[in-house]
N, C-alpha and C positions, 0 to 999 in steps of 0.2 A: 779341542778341549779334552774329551777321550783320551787322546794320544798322549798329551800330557800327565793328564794321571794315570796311566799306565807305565809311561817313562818315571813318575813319581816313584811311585808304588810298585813297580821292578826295581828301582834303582835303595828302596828301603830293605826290601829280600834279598838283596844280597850283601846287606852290610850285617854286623852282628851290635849290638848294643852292649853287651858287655865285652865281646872278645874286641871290640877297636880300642879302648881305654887304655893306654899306655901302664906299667907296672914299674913305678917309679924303686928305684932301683939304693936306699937309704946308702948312708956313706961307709959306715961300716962292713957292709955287704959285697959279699964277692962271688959273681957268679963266673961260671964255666959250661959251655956247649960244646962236647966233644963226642961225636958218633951219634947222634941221635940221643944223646943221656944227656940233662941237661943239672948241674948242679949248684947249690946254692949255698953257702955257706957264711957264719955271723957270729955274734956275740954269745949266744946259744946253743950252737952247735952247726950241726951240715945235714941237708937233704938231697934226696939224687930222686930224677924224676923222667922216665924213659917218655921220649918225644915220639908219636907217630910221625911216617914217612906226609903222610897229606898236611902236617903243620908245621908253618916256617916260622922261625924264632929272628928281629934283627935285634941283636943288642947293642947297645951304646954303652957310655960311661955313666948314664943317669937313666936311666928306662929302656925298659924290653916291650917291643911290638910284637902282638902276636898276630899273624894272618891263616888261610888258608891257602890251597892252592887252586881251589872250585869250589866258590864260596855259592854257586847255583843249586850246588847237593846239599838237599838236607841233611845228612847225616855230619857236614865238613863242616856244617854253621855249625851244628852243637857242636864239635871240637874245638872249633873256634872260643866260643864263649865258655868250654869246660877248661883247658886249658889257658887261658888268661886268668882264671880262677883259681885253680893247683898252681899256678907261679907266686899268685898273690897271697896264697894263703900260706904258701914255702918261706917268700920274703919276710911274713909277717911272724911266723914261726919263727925261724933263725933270729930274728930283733926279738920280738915281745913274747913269745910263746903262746900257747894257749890253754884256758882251765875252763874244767866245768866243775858244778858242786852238786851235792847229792846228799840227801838229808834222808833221814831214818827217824822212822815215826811208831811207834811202838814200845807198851812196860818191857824193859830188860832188852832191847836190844841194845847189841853194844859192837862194835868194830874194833882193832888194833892192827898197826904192822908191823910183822914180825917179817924179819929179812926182807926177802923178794915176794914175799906175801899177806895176801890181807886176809885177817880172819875174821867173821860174820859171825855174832850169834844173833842171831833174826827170827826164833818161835820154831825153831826145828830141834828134833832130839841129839843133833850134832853139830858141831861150828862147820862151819864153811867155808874151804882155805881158797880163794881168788889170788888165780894167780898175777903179777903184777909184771905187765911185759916190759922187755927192754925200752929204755927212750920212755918211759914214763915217773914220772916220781908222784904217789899216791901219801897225805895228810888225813888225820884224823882230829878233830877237835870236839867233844862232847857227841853232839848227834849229827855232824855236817864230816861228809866226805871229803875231799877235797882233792882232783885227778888234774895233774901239770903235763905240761909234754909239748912238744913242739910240732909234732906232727899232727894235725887238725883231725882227720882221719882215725889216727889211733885214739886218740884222748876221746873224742864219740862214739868209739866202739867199743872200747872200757866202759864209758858211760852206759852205752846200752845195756851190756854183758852186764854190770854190776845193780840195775834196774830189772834184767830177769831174773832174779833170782829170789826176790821176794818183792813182785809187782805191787802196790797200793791198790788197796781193796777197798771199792765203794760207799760199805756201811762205814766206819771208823775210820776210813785213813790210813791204817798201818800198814808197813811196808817201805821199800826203799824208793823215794821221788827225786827227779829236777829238783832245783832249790824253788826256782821259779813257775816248778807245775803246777796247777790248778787240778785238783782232781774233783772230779763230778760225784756229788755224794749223793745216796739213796736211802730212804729213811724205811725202818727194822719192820718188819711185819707187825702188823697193829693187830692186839688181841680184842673181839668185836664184846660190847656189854651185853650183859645174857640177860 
């Protein structure tokens, strides 16, 4: 009985629950593995995505299997299940893209973009020019941000970068958020009756 759930429960550690999931490969899509670089390309554009030596790639004409080559190492599972994820999130890039949105909460603040950049007036004595990297196309509609791009990676590091800059403070709320953030509010100092 022992034995068994040991053969179970060895035989669960060395599988990955996200890296076995096949990455179904849509029709428009056309992928290329040459030298360790593995590249994607689609209706949206192309992404290149450098493969480690310990992960094998087999592709078909409809899905990519990702494995390792010592799926006993912990450190090969997490590649395993990190890289079935950067493939998935590439395919999904090149077809649908991906957006995040970011809202500004505050009298007088305002956004615009001018060329390759965004400029911020957000309660500072100066506007504040964000730059807007390659591979991304940044919207502005009233008080909602609005950051496109096909690379998953870049578009939430925009995201974040454009969230430091004037964080959402506790008392009021102003500041630049998620569309979908919740921020935790804290009520003003209370003046005590004399």
């Amino acid at each position: 009985m022992v034995a068994k759930l040991f053969v179970k429960f060895g035989n669960y550690i060395n599988m990955s629950r996200i890296g076995k999931q096949p990455v179904i490969i849509p029709a428009k899509v056309e992928v290329k593995y040459v030298d360790s670089m593995l590249t994607v390309k689609g209706p949206k554009g192309e992404l290149k995505q450098l493969v480690l030596p310990e992960v094998n790639l087999e592709i078909s004409d409809k899905e990519i299997l990702v494995s390792v080559k010592r799926p006993k190492i912990k450190t090969q599972r997490a590649y395993w299940g990190l890289y079935q994820r950067l493939i998935s999130n590439m395919v999904k890039g090149v077809t649908e893209g991906f957006e995040k949105k970011m809202e500004m909460i505050g009298v007088g603040y305002k956004a615009q973009v001018q060329g390759k950049t965004l400029v911020l007036n957000v309660a500072f004595s100066h506007p504040v020019n964000f730059p807007i990297a390659e591979g991304l196309n940044i919207s502005v509609d009233k008080n909602v941000i609005t950051i496109n791009g096909i690379d998953k990676q870049l578009v939430g590091e925009a995201a974040a970068n454009l969230r430091k800059i004037r964080k959402p403070e506790p008392y009021k709320g102003k500041g630049i958020k998620y569309i979908d953030e919740i921020v935790r509010r804290k009520d003003g100092k209370k003046v005590g009756a004399k």
